[in-house]
C-alpha positions in Angstrom: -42.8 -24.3 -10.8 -42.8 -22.7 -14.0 -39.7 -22.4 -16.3 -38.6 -18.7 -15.4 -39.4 -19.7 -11.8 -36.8 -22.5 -11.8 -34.0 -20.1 -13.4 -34.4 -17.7 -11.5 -34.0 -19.7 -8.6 -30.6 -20.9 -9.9 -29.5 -18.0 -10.6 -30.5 -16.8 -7.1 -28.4 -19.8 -5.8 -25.5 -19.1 -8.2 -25.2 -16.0 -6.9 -25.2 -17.1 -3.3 -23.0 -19.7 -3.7 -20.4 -16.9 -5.8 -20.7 -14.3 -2.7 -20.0 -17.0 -0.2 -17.3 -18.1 -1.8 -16.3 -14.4 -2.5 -16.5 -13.4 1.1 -13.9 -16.5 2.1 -11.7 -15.2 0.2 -12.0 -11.6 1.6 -11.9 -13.2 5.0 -8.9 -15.4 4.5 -7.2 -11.9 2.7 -8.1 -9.7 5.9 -6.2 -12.9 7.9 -3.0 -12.8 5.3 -3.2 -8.5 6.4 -3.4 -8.7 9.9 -0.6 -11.3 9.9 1.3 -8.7 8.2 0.7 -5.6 10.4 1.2 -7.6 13.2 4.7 -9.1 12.2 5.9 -5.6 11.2 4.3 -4.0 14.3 6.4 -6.1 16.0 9.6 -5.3 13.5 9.0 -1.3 14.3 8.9 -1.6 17.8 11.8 -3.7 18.1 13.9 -1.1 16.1 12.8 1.6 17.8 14.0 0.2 21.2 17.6 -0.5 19.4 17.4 3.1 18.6 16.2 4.1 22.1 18.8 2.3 23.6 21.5 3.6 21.6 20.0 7.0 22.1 20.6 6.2 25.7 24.2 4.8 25.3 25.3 7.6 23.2 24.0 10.2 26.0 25.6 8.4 29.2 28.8 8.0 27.3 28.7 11.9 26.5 27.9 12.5 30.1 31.0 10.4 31.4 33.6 12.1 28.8 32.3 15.6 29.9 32.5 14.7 33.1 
């Protein structure tokens, strides 16, 4: 294998070893996100049934003193 031919190929290799290390990181970042969403997915809905429920509360209680 001729000079060039041997840096080339470490470069090539370089570079492979750069994206895969690249694309973990992406990965584990796209993990850390979903984690997120998911948690304040779960935030959101839980305040909107509190204000649902008060919603609910404030109407029957309206109903009853008109009543």
């Amino acid at each position: 294998m001729s000079r060039s031919a041997e840096v080339a190929h470490n470069r090539i290799d370089s570079h492979e070893k750069l994206c895969r290390i690249m694309q973990k990181q992406t990965h584990d970042k796209i993990t850390d996100l979903q984690s997120q969403v998911t948690r304040i997915e779960r935030i959101l809905i839980g305040i909107a049934g509190g204000v649902i429920i008060g919603l609910c509360t404030l109407v029957f209680s309206l109903l009853n003193s008109s009543i």
